[in-house]
N, C-alpha and C positions, 0 to 999 in steps of 0.2 A: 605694478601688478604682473605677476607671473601667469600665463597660463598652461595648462597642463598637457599641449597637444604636438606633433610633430606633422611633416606631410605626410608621416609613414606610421601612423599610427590607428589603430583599428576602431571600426565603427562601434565594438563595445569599450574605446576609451577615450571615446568622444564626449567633450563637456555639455553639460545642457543646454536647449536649444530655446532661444525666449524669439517668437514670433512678432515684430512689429505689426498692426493694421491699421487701416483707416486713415486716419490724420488729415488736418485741416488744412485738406483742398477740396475742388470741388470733385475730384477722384475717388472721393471717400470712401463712395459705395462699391466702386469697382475693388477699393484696397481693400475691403471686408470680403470682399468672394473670393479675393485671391489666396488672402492669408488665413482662410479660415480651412481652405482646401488644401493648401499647405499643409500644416499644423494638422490637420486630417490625416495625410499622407504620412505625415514623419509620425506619432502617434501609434499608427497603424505598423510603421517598421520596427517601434518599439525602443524609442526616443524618449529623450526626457523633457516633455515638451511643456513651456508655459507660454498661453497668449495674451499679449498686451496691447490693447485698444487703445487708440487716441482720441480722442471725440474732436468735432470740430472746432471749440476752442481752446483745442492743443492742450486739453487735458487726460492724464495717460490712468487706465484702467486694469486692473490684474484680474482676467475674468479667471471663472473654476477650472481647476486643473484640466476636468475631464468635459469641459466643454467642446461641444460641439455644434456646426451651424444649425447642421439636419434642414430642415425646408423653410428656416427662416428665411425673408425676406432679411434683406441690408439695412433697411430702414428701422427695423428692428434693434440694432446696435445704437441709434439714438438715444436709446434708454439701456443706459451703462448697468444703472441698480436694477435693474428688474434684471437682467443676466447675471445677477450675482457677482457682478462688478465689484473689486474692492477700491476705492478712491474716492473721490482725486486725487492725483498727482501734480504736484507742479513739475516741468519738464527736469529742472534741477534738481530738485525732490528722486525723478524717475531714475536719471541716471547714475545719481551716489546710490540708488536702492541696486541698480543692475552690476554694477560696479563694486559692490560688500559683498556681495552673492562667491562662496563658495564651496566648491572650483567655480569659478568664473566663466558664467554662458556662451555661446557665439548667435549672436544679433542675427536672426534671418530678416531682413528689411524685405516686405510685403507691402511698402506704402509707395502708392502713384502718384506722380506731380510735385507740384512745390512744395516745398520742407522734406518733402522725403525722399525724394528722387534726386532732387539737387544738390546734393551735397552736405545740405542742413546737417540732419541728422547721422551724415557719417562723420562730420567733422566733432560733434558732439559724443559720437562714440567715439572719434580716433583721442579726442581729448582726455577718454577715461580711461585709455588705454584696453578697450572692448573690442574681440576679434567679431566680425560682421563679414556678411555675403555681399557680391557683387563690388561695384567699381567702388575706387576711392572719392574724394573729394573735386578735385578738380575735373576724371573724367566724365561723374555726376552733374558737374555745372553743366559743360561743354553740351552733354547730354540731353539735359534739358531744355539747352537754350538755339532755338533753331537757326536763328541769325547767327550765332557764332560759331553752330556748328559747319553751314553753308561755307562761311568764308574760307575755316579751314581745309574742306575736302577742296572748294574750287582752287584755294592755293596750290592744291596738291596736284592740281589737275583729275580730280574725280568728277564724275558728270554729277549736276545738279540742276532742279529747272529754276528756271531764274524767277529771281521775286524783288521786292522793293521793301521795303524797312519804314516803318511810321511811327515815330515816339506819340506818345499821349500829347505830350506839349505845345507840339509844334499841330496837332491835328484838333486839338480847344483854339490853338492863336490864330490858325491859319486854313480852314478847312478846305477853303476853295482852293488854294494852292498844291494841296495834298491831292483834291479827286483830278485836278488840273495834272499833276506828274502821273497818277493812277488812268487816267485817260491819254495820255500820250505812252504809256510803259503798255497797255493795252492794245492800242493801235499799232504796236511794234510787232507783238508776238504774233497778230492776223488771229487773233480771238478775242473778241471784247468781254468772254468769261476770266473771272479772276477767282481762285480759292483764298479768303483770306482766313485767316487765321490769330490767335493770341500765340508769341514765340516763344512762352513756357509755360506751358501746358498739354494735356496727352486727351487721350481719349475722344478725341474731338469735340470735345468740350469748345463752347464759343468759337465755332466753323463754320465759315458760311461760303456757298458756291454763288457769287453774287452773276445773275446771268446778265445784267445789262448796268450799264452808267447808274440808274439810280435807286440801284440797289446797295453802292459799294458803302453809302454812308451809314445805314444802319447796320452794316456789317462790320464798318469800325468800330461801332457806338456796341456792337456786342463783346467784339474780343476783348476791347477797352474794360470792358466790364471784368476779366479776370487778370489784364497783364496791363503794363506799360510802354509794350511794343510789340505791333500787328505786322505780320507779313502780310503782302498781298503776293502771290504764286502766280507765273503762267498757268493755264488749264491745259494739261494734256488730254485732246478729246480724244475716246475709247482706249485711255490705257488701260492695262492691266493691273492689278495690284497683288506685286507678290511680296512675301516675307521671308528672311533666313533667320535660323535661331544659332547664335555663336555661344559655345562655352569652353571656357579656359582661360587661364591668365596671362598664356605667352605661347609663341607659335611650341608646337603645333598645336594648332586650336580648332575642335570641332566645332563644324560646319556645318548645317542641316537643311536642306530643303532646296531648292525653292520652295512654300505651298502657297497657292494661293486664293484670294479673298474675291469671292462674287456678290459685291453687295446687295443690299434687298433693296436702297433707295439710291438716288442718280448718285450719292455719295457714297462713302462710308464712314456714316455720321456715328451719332453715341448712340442711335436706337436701332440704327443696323449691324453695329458692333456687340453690342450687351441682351437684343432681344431676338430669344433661342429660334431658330427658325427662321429667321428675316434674311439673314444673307447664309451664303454658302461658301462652305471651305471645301480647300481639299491639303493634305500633308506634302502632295507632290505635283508642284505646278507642270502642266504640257508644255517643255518648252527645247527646243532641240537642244542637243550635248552641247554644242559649243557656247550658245547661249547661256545652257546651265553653268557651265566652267566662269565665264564672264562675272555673272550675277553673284556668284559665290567667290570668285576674287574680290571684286570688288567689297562685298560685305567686308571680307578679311580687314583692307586696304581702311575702311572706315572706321571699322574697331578700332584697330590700331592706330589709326589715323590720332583720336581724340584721349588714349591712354585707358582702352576700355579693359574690366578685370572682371573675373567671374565670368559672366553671362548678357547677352543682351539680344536685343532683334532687333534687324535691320531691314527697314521698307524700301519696297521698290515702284515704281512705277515703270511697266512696258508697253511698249507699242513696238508696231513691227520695223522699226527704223532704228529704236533707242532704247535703252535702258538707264534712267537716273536713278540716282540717290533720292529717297524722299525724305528720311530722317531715320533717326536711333532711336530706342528703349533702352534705357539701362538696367530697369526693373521692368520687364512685358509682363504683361498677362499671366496670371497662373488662374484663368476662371476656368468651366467646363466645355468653353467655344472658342480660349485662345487657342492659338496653332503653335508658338513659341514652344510649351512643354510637351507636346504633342509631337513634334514634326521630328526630333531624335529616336522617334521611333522606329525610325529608317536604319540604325545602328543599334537596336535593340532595347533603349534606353526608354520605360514607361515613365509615367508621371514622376513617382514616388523615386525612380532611378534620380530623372533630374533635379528633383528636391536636395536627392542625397549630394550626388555631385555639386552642385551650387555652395554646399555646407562643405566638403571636402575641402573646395576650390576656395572658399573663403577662409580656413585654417591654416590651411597653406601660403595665404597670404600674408596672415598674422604671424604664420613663423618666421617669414623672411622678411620682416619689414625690418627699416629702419630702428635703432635702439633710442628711445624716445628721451631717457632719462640718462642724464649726464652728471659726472660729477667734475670736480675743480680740474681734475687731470685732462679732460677730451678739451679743455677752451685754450684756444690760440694766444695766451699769454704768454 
């Protein structure tokens, strides 16, 4: 499959733009406000936009061209055929249909979490040979997976707070052994609070700030419930939480921000993230230059670190001593209270700017990749 575009080629000779949403995780609802504002945004600049729902059992919907959310609730997309849903798809089905499409579209990936932030579905696109936004395959896994991402920055020597690793398996066989290490890795840090967490998964989906010993087990028993391996975190008490929004594919890569996030509850759980009003942001965290210089190295340093492309945000946790790494996005936020599409506004770049760039940024990927199809001549005979 050919497609029709170069890095240098103009926004009116850009191929159409098929919007991913939703899809089955438990992000679903965040992926529907992100991709729906999206696809708003491009739309609105006068794009050739088509949006494609997944429902939660990974079945893929071709809603009306000229949909729009407007004050739907999320919960709403539940019901595919009342929005004039054309489907089901089956996911194979979805992609030979995205894939006969000509000119041949570019995949704005709008889906959070597993299967779609992971890699899943870009590996799915790269297979059809479909140009799509943001990272590839692998640095989608890395991205998602917090435990593997930890290792590689502390490899690297990038600050990170320290955590412990709990498989499912070993925390059904062995419980008491597990809170027995989670009680001695506690006593270590001189704070018997622990953040645990599921280690692929976003939105703080199945999070819990366990404040004493015996709280820790039903706090495995919830992340348990989305992944197959929980971290438990040091608790850094009164950090700060900032964010940088990174886009580009290869240095020089903008950088944006610090801003950062004043939660509404002792965390920043899924109802102080997603309900308007409850925490507070700001685009430009207070935090002195050098420190700023610091905090945006570093992003750099982790982007890069993991083979990030396109676009991503990178969280931080500060206190007056330290700044760690706390994880990546390789798909953030595009709702009305992320800070990710927002926080380039410091270099003049509004919403619907970053939309575009992200589609620029992923065309340019697909011109320079690898040539996928080989004939008898490239094999080392």
């Amino acid at each position: 499959m050919s497609h029709p575009g170069t890095p240098a080629m103009t926004r009116t000779e850009w191929p159409p733009v098929v919007v991913l949403l939703g899809g089955p995780s438990a992000e679903h609802d965040v992926s529907v406000v992100s991709g729906t504002a999206i696809a708003a945004a491009l739309l609105d600049a006068g794009l050739d936009v088509t949006q494609v729902l997944i429902d939660l059992e990974g079945r893929w919907w071709w809603l009306p061209r000229d949909h729009r959310r407007g004050d739907r609730a999320a919960a709403a997309y539940d019901d595919a055929p009342g929005l004039g849903g054309e489907g089901p798809h089956r996911v194979g089905d979805a992609i030979d249909r995205l894939a006969s499409l000509a000119p041949a579209p570019v995949v704005f990936i709008a889906l959070h979490g597993p299967w779609g932030e992971d890699g899943t579905v870009q590996a799915l696109l790269d297979a059809a040979g479909l140009a799509y936004t943001g990272s590839g395959v692998l640095a989608s896994a890395v991205g998602m997976d917090k435990t593997i991402q930890k290792r590689i920055w502390r490899g690297l020597g990038l600050p990170v707070v320290d955590w412990r690793e709990i498989q499912v398996g070993r925390w059904r066989r062995d419980p008491g052994a597990v809170l027995a290490e989670l009680e001695a890795f506690a006593s270590g840090t001189g704070d018997v609070r622990l953040m645990v967490k599921p280690s692929r998964l976003g939105s703080s989906v199945g999070m819990t700030l366990a404040h004493t010993a015996v709280e820790r087990s039903a706090a495995l028993d919830l992340a348990f419930r989305y992944d197959t391996v929980a971290l438990a975190e040091r608790y850094l008490a009164g950090a700060r939480d900032l964010e940088v929004a990174i886009i580009g594919n290869e240095p020089p890569l903008g950088v944006y921000g610090p801003g950062e996030i004043v939660a509404g509850h002792e965390f920043y759980d899924y109802a102080a993230k997603y309900t308007p009003g409850l925490s507070e942001t700001s685009t430009h965290a207070e935090v002195d230059p050098s420190r700023r210089e610091l905090i945006r190295k570093l992003a750099r340093d982790a982007y890069r670190a993991i083979g990030g492309e396109g676009f991503a945000r990178v969280d931080f946790l500060v206190t007056d001593d330290v700044a760690v790494l706390s994880e990546i996005n390789t798909i953030p936020g595009f709702t009305p209270i992320s800070l990710f599409p927002t926080m380039p506004a410091e270099a003049g770049l509004d919403f619907t700017a970053v939309c575009l760039r992200v589609i620029e940024l992923g065309l340019e990927r697909y011109a320079t990749r690898t040539a996928t199809t080989l004939g008898a001549e490239d094999l080392p005979r």
